[in-house]
N, C-alpha and C positions, 0 to 999 in steps of 0.2 A: 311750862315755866313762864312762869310772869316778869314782865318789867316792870318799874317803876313810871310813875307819868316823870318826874323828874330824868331821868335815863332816857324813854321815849323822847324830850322835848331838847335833850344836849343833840341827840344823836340826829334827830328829824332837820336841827338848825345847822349842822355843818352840811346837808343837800342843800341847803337854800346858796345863793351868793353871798358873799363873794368867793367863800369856799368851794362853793360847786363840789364837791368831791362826791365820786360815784358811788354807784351803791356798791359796786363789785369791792373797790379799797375800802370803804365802810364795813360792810360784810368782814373783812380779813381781820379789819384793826379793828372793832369791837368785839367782834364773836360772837355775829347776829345772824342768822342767816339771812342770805337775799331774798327770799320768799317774805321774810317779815319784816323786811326793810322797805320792799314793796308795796305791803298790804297797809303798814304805815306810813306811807307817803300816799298813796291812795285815799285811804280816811282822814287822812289831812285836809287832801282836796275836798273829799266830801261835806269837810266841817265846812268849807267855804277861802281853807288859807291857801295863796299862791302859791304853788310846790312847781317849779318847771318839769315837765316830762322827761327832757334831756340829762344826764348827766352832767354836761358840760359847756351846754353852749344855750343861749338866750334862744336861739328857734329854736326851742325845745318848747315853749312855752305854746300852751294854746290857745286856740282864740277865746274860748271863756277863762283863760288865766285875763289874756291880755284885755281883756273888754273891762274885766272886774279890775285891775289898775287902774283903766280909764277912769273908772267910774267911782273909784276911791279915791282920782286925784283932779278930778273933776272942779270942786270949791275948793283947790289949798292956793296956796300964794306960792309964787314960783319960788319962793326960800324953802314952802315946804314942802313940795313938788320936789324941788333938793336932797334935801333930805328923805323924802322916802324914796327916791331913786338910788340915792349910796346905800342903803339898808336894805334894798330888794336887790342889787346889784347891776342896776340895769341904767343906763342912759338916760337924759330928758328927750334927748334927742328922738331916739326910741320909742319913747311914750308919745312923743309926741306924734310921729310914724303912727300907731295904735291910732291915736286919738282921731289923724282921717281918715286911715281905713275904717275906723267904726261908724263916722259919718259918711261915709261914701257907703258903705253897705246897704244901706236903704234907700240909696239911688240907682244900685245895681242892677235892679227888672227893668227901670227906666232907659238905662242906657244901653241895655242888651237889646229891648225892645226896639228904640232907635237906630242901635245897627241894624237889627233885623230887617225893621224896615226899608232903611236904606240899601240892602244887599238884594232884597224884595222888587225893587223898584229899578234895581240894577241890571236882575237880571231879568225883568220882564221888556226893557227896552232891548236887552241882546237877544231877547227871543222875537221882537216884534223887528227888532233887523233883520235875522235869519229865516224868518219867514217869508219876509219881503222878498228874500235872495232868494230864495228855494222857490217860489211862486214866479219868478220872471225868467229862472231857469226852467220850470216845466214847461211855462210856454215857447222858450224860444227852441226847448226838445220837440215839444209839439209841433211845430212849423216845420225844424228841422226833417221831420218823419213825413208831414203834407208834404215838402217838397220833394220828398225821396218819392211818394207814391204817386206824385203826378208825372215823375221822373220816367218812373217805370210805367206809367201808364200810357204816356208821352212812345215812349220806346217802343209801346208793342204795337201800338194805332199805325205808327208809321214806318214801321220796319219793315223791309221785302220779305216773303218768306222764305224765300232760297238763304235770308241773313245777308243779304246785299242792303246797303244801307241808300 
């Protein structure tokens, strides 16, 4: 059974915002199934249009939804920036959220590297303390044990053998 592209593009726009409405009440009130409500929201994306993944809520959207807004409102003028925000349903505010996470993305290695480093370098001085400590402890064990065996060495040289002292 075939739809219409007309039918397909009423039905595909009430997913979008502001309506959000799910696919599950979609499915009931047109008498679509959700498998094909799915699979046209799926080839939506494919064609390139922003379809949120969610049902109902803005993080529904993925990051190549949200990259591909950026990058659609990229050269508008904050009026039309406006305006495709109330048409897609979603904030300036938001976009604008989008806009430096997608430039911070690219600085991501950079600053993961930098902590690295830094935690690198953190822990190699609490290793060169514990070292230091464990190394002045063996020696003062050491000594401690010289002096036990000169103790006892001490003890046998001049002890009476009857154990008279």
């Amino acid at each position: 059974m075939g739809y219409s592209v007309e039918r397909r593009e009423s039905v595909l726009k009430k997913m979008l915002p502001p309506n959000n409405v799910s696919i599950a009440a979609l499915a009931k009130a047109e008498g679509i199934s959700d498998a094909t409500l799915y699979l046209w929201r799926k080839q939506a994306r494919d064609q390139g249009r922003l379809m949120p993944d969610s049902d109902t809520t803005l993080t529904g959207w993925t990051s190549r939804d949200k990259f591909a807004a950026v990058m659609e409102t990229a050269a508008m003028s904050e009026t039309d920036v406006a305006a495709y925000c109330r048409e897609k349903g979603i904030y300036p505010e938001q976009l604008s959220q989008w806009r430096t996470a997608c430039e911070q993305a690219n600085d991501w290695s950079q600053a993961s590297e930098k902590k690295l480093k830094e935690a690198t370098q953190s822990e190699r001085k609490k290793n060169k303390a514990l070292q230091k400590e464990l190394d002045r402890k063996e020696k003062a064990l050491a000594e401690a044990a010289a002096l036990l065996v000169l103790r006892k060495k001490y003890n046998a040289l001049f002890e009476d053998p009857e154990g008279e002292k």
